[in-house]
C-alpha positions as semicolon CSV with decimal commas, in nm:
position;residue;x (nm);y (nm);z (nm)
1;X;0,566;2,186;-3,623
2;X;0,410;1,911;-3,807
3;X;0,005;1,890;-3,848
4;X;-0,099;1,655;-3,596
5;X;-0,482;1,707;-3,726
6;X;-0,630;1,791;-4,052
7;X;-0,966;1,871;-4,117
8;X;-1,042;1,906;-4,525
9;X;-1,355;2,018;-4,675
10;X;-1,596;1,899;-4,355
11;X;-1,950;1,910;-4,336
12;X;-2,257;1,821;-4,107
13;X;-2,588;1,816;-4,050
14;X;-2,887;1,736;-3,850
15;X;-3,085;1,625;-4,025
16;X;-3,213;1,895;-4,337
17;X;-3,058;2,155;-4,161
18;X;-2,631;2,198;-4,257
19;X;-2,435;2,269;-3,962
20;X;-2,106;2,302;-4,143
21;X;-2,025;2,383;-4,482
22;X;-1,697;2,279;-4,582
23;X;-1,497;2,369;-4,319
24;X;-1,108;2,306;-4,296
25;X;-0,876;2,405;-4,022
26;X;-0,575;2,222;-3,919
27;X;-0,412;2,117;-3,518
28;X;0,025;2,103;-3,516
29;X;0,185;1,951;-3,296
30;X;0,198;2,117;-2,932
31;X;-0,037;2,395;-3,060
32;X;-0,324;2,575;-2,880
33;X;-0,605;2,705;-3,163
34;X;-0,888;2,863;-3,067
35;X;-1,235;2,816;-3,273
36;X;-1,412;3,151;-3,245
37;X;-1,756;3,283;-3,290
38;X;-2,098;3,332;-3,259
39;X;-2,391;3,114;-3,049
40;X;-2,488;2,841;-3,324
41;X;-2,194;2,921;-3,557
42;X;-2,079;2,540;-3,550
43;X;-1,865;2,541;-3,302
44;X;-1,931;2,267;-3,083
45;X;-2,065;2,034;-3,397
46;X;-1,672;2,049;-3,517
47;X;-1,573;1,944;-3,193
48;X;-1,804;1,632;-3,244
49;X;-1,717;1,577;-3,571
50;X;-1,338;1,559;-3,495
51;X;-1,387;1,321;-3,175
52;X;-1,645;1,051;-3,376
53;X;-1,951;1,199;-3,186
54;X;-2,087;1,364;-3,456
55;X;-2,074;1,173;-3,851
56;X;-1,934;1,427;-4,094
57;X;-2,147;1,432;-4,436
58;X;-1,880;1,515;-4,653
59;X;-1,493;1,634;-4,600
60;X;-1,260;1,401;-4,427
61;X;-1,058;1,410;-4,045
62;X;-0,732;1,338;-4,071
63;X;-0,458;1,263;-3,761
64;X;-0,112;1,232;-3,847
65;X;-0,235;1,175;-4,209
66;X;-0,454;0,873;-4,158
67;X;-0,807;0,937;-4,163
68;X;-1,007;0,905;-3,883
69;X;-1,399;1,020;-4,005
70;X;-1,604;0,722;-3,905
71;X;-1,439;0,596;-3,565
72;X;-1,638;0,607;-3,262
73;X;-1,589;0,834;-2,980
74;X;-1,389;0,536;-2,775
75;X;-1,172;0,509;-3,088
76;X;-1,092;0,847;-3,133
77;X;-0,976;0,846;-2,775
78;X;-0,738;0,572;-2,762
79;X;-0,579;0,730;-3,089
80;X;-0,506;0,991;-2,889
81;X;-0,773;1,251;-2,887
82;X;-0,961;1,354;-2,567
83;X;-1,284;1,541;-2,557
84;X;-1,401;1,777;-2,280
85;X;-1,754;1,823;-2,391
86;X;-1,965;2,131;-2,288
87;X;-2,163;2,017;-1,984
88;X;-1,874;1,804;-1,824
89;X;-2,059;1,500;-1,853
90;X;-1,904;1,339;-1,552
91;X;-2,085;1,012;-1,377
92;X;-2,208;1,187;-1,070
93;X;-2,239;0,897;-0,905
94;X;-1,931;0,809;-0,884
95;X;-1,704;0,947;-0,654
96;X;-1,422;1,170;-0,792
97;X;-1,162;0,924;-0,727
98;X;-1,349;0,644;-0,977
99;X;-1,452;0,894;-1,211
100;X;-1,075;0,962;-1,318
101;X;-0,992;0,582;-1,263
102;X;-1,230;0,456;-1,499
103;X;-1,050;0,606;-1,791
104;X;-0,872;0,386;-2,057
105;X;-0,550;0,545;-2,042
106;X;-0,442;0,453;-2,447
107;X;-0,391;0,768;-2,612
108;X;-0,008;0,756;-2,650
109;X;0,040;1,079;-2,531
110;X;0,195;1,214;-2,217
111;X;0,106;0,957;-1,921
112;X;-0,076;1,127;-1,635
113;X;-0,139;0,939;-1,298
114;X;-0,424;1,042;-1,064
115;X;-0,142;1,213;-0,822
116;X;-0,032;1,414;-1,174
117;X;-0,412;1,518;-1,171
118;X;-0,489;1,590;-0,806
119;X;-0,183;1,806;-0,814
120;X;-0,284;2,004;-1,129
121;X;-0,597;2,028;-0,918
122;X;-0,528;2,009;-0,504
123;X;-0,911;2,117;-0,437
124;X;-1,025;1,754;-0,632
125;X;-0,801;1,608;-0,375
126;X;-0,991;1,690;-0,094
127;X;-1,282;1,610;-0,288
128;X;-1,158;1,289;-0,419
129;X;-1,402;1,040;-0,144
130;X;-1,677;1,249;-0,297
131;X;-1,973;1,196;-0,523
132;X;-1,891;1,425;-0,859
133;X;-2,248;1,495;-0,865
134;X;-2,205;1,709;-0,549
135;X;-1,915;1,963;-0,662
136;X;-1,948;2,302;-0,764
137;X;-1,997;2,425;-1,114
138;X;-1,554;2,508;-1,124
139;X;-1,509;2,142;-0,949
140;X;-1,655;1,952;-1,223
141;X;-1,484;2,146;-1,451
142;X;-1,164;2,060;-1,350
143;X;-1,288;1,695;-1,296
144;X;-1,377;1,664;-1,627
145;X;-1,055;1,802;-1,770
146;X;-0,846;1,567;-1,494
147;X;-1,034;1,285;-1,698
148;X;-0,926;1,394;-2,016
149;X;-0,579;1,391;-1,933
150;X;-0,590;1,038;-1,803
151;X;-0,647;0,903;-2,112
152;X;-0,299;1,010;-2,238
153;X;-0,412;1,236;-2,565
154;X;-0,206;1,415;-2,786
155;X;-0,453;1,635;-2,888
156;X;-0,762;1,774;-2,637
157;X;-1,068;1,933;-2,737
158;X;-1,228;2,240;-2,479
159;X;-1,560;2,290;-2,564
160;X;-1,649;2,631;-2,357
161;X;-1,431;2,533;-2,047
162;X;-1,503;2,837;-1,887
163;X;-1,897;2,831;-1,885
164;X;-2,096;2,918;-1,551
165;X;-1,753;2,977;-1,399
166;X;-1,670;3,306;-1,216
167;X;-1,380;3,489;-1,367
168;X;-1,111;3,349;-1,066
169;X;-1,161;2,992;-1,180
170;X;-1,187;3,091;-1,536
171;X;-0,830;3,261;-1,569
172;X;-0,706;2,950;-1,365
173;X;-0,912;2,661;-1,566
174;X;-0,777;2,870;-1,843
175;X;-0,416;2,887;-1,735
176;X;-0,432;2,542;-1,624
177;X;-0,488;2,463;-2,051
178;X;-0,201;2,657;-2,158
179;X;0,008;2,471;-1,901
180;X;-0,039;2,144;-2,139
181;X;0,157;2,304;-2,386
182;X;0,462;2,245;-2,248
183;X;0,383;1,878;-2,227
184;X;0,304;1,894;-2,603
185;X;-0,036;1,839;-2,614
186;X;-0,182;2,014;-2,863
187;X;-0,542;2,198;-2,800
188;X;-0,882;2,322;-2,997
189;X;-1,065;2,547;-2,803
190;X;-1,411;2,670;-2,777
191;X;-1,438;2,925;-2,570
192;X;-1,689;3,180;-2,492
193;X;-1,467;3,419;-2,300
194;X;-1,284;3,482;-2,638
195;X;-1,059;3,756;-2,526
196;X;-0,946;3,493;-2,321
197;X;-0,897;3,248;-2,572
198;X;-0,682;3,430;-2,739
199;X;-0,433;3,511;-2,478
200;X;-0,313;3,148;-2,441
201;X;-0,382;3,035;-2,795
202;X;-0,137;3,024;-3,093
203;X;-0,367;3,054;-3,358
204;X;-0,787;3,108;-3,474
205;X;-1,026;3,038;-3,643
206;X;-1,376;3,225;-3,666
207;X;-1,642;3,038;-3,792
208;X;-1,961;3,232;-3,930
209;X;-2,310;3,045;-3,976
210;X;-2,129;2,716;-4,035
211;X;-1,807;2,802;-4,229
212;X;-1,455;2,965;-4,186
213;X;-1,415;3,294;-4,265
214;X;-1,114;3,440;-4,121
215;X;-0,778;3,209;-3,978
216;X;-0,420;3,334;-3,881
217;X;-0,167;3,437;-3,556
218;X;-0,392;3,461;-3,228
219;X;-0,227;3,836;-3,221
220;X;-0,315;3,886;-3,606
221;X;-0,668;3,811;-3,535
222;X;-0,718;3,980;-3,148
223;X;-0,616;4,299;-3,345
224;X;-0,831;4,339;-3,659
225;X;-1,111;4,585;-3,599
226;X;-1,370;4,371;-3,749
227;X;-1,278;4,118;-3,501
228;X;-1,297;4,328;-3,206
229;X;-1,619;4,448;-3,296
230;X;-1,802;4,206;-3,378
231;X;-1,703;3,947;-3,069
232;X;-1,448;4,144;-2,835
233;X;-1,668;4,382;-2,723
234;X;-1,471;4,686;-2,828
């Protein structure tokens, strides 16, 4: 599979204080990676790096080869890159139905219509006359993932998808990812339930106080004692 994105050599701050520290990982075609690690490791400032909401301080951002470091969120998304943040961010109030309408369906990627969405997720569909502000925690989570996929991206980030949801709607927001593989859409995922992760991703990387220390197979890294210890819980 060819790299669809390229990080080289990236790094961030706020401010004095150095979120990332050279950090390079890389997003083929059709691929699910996971990003893996601790509470402040960097995970969610790579995320907003790659989708324009964060400005890198060195490194560059490459998709398809063509660098990208620079370009506003709303660019980065008609190139072809959706972000599901942490927190949703949905408007919520708007109702469902206008919350996945508003999207500017330009990413080039597999087309999604609302019926493609409300079918992925039947319980937005008898939601859809409703104000997003008054679903449930699991609800806005698939809301905000619908709206992702209606802007036709080739590549989607997850940042902690599963967060405040019970472990039901977890393994199905979960599965519900790993179904976009088949539509090649590639996917970089944070995720706190990193067992998880790892079941439906291809490959990982574990970032450590703001830099990569370990990559390879999703198996290859489930399976190395250190590994386990240190974030699996065993």
């Amino acid at each position: 599979m060819s790299e669809l994105l390229k990080v080289e050599g990236v790094s961030a701050a706020y401010g004095k204080v150095t979120a990332l520290r050279e950090v390079s990982i890389a997003v083929r075609a059709g691929e699910i990676v996971a990003i893996l690690g601790a509470n402040g490791a960097g995970k969610t400032t790579l995320l907003n790096c790659i989708s324009g909401v964060l400005s890198i301080t060195g490194g560059e951002v490459l998709l398809e080869g063509k660098r990208i470091d620079g370009s506003k969120p709303w660019q980065t998304s008609r190139l072809g890159i959706s972000h599901v943040p942490e927190g949703r961010e949905i408007f919520p109030d708007m109702t469902v139905e206008a919350n996945l309408g508003i999207v500017d369906a330009a990413g080039g990627g597999p087309k999604f219509e609302m019926t493609d969405i409300l079918a992925m997720f039947p319980r937005l569909q008898e939601r859809i006359s409703q104000l997003a502000g008054g679903l449930s925690g699991g609800e806005q989570q698939m809301l905000a993932i619908g709206r992702g996929l209606m802007a036709r991206p080739r590549l989607v980030l997850f940042d902690e998808p599963s967060l405040g949801l019970s472990p039901v709607l977890t393994k199905f927001v979960l599965g519900s990812i790993a179904e976009l593989k088949k539509k090649g859409i590639a996917t970089l995922l944070v995720e706190q339930n990193m067992r998880a992760a790892l079941k439906i991703a291809d490959r990982a990387y574990v970032l450590r106080v703001g830099r990569i220390v370990r990559a390879g197979a999703a198996s290859e890294i489930a399976n190395a004692p250190d590994i386990q210890e240190a974030y699996l819980g065993v």
